[in-house]
Residue frames as qw, qx, qy, qz and C-alpha x, y, z in Angstrom:
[[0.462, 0.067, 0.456, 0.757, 102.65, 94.93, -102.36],
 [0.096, 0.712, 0.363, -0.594, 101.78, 98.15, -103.27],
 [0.597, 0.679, 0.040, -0.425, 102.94, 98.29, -106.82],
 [0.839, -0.212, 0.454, 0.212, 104.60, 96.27, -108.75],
 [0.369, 0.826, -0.285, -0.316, 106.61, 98.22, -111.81],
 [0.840, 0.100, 0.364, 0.391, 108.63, 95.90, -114.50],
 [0.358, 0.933, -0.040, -0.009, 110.47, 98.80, -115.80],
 [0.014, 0.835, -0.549, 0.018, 113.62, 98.13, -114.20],
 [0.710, -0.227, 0.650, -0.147, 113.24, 94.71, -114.42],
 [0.200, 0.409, -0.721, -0.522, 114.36, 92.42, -117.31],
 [0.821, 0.144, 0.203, -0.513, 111.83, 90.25, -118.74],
 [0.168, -0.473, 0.845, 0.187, 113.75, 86.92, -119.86],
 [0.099, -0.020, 0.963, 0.249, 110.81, 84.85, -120.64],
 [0.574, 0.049, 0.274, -0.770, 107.21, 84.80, -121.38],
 [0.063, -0.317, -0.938, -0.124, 104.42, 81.60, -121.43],
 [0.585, 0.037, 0.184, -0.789, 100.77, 82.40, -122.51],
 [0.131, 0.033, -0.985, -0.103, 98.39, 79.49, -122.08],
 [0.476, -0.231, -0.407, -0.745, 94.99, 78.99, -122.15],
 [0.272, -0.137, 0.702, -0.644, 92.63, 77.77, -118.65],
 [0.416, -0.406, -0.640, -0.502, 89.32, 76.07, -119.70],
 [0.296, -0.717, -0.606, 0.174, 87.92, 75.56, -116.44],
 [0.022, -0.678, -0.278, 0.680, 88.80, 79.41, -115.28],
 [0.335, 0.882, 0.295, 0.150, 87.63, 80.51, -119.29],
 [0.005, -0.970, 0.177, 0.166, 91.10, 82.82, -119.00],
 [0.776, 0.536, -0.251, 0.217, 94.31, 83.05, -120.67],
 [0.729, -0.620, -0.001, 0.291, 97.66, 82.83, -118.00],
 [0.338, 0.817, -0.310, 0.350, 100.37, 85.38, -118.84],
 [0.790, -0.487, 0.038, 0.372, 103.55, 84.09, -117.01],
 [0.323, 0.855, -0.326, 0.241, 106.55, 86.76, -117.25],
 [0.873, -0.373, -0.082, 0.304, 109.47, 85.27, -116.36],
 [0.270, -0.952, 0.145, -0.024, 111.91, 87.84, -114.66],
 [0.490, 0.648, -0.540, 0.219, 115.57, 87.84, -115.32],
 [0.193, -0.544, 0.674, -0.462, 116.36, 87.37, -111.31],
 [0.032, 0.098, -0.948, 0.301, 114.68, 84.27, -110.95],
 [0.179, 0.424, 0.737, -0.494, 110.82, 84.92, -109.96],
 [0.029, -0.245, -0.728, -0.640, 108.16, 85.23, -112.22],
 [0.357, 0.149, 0.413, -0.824, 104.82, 87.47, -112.06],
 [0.078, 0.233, 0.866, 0.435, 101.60, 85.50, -113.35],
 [0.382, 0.322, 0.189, -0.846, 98.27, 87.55, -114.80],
 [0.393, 0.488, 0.779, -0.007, 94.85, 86.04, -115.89],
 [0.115, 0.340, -0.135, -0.924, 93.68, 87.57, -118.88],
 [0.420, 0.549, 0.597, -0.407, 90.01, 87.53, -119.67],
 [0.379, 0.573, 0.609, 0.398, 88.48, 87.83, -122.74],
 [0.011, -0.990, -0.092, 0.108, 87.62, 91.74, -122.14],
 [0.444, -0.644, 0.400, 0.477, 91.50, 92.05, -121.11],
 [0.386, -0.037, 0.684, 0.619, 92.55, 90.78, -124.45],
 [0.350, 0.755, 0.519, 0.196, 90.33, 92.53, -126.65],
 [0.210, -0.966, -0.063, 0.137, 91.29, 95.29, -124.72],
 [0.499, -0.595, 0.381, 0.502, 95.09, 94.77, -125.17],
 [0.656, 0.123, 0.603, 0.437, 94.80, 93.77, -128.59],
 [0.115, 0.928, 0.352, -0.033, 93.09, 96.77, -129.11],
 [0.172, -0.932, 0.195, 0.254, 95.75, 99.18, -128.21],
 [0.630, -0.161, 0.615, 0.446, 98.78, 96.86, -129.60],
 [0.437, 0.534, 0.643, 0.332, 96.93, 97.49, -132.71],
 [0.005, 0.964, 0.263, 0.049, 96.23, 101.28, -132.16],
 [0.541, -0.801, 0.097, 0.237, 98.66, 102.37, -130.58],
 [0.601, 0.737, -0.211, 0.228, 102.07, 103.92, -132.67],
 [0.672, -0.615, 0.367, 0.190, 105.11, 102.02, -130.31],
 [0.888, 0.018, 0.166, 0.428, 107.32, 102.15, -133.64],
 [0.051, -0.812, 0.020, 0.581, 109.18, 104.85, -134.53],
 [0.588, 0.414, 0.415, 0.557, 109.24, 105.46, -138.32],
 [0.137, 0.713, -0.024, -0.687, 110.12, 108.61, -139.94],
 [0.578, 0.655, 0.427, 0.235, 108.91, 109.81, -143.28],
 [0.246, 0.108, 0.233, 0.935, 110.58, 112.74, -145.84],
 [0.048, 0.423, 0.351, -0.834, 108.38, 115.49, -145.65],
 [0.216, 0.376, -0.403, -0.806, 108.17, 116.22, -149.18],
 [0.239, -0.176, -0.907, -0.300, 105.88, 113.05, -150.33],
 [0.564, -0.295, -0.294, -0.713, 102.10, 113.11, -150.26],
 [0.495, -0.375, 0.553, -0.556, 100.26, 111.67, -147.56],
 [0.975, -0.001, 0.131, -0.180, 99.47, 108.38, -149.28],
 [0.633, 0.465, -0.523, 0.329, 103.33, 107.69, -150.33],
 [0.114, -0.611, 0.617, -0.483, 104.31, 109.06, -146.71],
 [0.833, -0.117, 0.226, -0.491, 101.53, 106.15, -145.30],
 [0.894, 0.287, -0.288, 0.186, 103.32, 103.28, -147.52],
 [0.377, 0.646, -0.488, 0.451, 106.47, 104.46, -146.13],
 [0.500, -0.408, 0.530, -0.549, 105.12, 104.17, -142.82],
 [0.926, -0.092, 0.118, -0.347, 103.46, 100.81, -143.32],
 [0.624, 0.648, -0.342, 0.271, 106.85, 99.88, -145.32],
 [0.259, -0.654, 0.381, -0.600, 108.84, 101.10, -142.19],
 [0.666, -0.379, 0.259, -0.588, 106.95, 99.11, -139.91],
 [0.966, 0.200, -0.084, -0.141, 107.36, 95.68, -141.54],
 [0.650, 0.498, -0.489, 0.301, 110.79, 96.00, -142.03],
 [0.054, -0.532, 0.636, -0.556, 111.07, 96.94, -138.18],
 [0.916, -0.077, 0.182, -0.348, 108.49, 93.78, -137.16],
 [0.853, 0.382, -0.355, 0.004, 110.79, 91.40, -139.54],
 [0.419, 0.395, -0.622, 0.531, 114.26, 92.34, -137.48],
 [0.551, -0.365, 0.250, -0.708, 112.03, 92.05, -134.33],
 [0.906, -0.046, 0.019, -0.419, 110.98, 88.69, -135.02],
 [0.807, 0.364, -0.447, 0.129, 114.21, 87.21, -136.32],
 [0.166, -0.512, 0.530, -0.656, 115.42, 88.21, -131.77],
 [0.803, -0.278, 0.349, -0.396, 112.75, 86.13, -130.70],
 [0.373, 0.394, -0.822, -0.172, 113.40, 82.99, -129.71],
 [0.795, -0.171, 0.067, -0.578, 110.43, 80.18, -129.23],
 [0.786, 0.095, -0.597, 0.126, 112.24, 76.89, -129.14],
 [0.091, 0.143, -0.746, 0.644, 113.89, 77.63, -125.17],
 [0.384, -0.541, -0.740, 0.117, 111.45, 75.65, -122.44],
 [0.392, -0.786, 0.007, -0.478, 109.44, 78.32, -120.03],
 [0.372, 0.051, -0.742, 0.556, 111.38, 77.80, -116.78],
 [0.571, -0.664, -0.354, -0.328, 108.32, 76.80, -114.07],
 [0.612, -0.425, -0.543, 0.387, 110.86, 76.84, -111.11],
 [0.124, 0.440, -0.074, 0.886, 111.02, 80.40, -111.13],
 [0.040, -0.281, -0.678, 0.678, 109.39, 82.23, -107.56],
 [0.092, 0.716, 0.599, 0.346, 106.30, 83.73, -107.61],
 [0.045, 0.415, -0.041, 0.908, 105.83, 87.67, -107.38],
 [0.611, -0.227, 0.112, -0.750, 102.08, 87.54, -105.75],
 [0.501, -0.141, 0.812, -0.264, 100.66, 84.73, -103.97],
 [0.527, 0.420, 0.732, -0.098, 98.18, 84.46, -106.65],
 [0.279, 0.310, 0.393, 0.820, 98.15, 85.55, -110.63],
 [0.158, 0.513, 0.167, -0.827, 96.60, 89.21, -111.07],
 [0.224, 0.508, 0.675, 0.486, 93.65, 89.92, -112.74],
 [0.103, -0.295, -0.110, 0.943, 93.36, 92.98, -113.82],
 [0.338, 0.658, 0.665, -0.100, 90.31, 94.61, -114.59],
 [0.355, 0.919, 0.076, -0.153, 91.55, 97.46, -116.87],
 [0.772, -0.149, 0.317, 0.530, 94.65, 98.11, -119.21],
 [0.356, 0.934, 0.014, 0.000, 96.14, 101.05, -121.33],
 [0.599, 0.431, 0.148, 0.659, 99.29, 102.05, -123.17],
 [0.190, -0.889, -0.043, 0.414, 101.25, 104.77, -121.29],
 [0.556, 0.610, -0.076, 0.560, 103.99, 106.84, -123.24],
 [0.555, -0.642, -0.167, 0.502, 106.82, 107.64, -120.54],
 [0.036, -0.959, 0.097, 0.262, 108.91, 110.80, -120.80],
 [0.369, -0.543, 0.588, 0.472, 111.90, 109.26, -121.85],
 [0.493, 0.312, -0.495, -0.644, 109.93, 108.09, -125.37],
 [0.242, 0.039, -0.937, -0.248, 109.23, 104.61, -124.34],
 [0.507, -0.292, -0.265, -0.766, 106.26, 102.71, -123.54],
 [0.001, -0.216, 0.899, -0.381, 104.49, 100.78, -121.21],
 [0.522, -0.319, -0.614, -0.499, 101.49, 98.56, -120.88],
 [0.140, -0.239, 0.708, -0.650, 99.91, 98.70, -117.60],
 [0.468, -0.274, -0.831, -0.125, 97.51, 96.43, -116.02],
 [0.410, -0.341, 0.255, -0.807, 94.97, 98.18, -113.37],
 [0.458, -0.182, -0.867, -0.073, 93.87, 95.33, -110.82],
 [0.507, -0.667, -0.523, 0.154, 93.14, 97.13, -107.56],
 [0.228, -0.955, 0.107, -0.154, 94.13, 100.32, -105.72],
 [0.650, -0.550, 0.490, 0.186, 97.38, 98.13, -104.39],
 [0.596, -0.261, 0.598, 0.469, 98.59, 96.74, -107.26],
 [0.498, 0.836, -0.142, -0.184, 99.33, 98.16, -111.09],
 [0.773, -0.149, 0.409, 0.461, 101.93, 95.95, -113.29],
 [0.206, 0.866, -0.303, -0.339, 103.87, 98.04, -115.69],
 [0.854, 0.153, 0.354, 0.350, 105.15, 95.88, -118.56],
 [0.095, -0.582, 0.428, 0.685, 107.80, 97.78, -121.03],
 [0.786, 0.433, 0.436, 0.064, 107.07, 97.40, -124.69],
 [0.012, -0.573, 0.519, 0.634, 109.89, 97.24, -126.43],
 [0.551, 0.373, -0.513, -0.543, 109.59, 96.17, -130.33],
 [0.369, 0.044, -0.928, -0.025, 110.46, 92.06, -129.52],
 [0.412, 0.225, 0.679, -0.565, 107.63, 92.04, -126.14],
 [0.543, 0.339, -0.024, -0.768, 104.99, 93.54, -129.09],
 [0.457, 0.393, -0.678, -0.420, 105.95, 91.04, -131.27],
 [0.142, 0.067, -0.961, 0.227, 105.78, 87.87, -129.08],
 [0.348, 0.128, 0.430, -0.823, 102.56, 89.52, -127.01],
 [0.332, 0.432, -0.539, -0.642, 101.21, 89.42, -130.82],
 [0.454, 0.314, -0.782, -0.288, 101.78, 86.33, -131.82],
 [0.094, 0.117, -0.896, 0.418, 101.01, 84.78, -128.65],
 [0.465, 0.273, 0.296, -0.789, 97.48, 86.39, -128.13],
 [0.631, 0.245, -0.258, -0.689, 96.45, 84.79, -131.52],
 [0.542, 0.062, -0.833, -0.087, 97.10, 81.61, -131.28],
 [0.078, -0.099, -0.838, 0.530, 95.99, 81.25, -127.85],
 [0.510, 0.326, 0.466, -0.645, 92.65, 82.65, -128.27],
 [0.781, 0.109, -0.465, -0.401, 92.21, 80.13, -131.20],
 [0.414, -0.055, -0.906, 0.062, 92.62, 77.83, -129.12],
 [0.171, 0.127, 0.605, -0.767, 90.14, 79.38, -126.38],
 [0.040, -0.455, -0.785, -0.418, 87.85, 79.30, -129.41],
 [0.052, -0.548, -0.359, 0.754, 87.14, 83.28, -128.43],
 [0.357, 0.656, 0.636, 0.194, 86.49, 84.14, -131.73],
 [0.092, -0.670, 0.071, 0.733, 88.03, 87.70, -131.51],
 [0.726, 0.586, 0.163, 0.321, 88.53, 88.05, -135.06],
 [0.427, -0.678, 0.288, 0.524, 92.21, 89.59, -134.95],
 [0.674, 0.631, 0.363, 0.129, 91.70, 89.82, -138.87],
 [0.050, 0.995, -0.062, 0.065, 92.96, 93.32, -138.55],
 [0.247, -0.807, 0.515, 0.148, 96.35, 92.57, -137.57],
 [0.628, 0.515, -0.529, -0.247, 98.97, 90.13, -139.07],
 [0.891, -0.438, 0.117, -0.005, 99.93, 86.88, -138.24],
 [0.322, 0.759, -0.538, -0.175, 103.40, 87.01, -138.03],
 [0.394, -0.342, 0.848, 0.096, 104.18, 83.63, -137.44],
 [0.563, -0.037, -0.607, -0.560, 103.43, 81.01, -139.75],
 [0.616, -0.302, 0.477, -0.549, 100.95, 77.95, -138.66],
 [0.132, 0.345, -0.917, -0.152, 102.05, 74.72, -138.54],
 [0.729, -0.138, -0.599, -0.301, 100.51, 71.19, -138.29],
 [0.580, -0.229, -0.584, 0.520, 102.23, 70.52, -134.77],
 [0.362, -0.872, -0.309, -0.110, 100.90, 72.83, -132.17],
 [0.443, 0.539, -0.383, 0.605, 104.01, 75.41, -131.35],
 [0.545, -0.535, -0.510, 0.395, 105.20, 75.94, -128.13],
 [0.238, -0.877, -0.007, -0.418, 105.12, 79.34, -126.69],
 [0.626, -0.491, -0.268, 0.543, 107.73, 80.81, -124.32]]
């Protein structure tokens, strides 16, 4: 396999879960056709993604010109929420992960680098740099970010990484019963 691009591919499901003995987190995308691509992600990896998720401007707000740069900022931050809110109410965390799905690679990819592309057509993509042969290209549309999100924190509290993800919001709430993730 020489590269493996999820651009034209529909993503139908995702399961992040936490390894103790391999210390990494398992990203399982499950693929509209049936077969599913799994990627270890390493403390670095997630710092690294959360990083950009966080940095990285994948919503499109637009401000009025005419308002000062701290009103325009509210507007933006304003903006954002409201497009996170109608994001979240899409997802849907209650459907099992379906495990009978094929696998992509014999064996999950771990990639050892990761960045935030902006394609020509305005959208984005998160890519995952494991080797010269293989590079996964995830789309990020508004509901991935959101799940990715939501998924990253709770799983590294339970890796008991200690990231502090202070900086960003949780958007779920947290319950007494451990949630399931899909």
């Amino acid at each position: 396999m020489t590269e493996n691009s999820l651009i034209n591919a529909s993503i139908q499901q995702l399961n992040l879960g936490y390894d103790a003995l391999q210390d990494r987190l398992l990203l399982r995308l499950g693929l509209s056709d049936g077969t599913e691509i799994k990627v270890w992600l390493t403390r670095r990896i997630v710092k690294a993604v959360w990083g950009l998720l966080q940095s990285a401007d994948l919503l499109p707000v637009t401000a009025p010109d005419m308002f000062t740069s701290q009103t325009s900022d509210a507007l933006d931050q304003a903006a954002k929420q409201v497009t996170e809110q109608k994001a979240m109410k899409q997802l849907d965390f209650t459907e099992t992960y379906d495990a009978s799905r094929t696998n992509l690679t014999d064996a999950p990819i771990l990639p050892r680098e990761c960045r935030i592309l902006a394609l020509d057509n305005g959208q984005h993509v998160m890519e995952l740099l494991a080797d010269e042969q293989l590079n996964l290209r995830i789309p990020m549309n508004q509901e991935l970010i959101q799940a990715l999100t939501n998924m990253l924190q709770i799983t590294s509290k339970e890796a008991g990484w200690d990231l502090s993800f202070a900086e960003g919001v949780t958007l779920m709430p947290e319950s007494a019963n451990r949630p399931v993730l899909h």
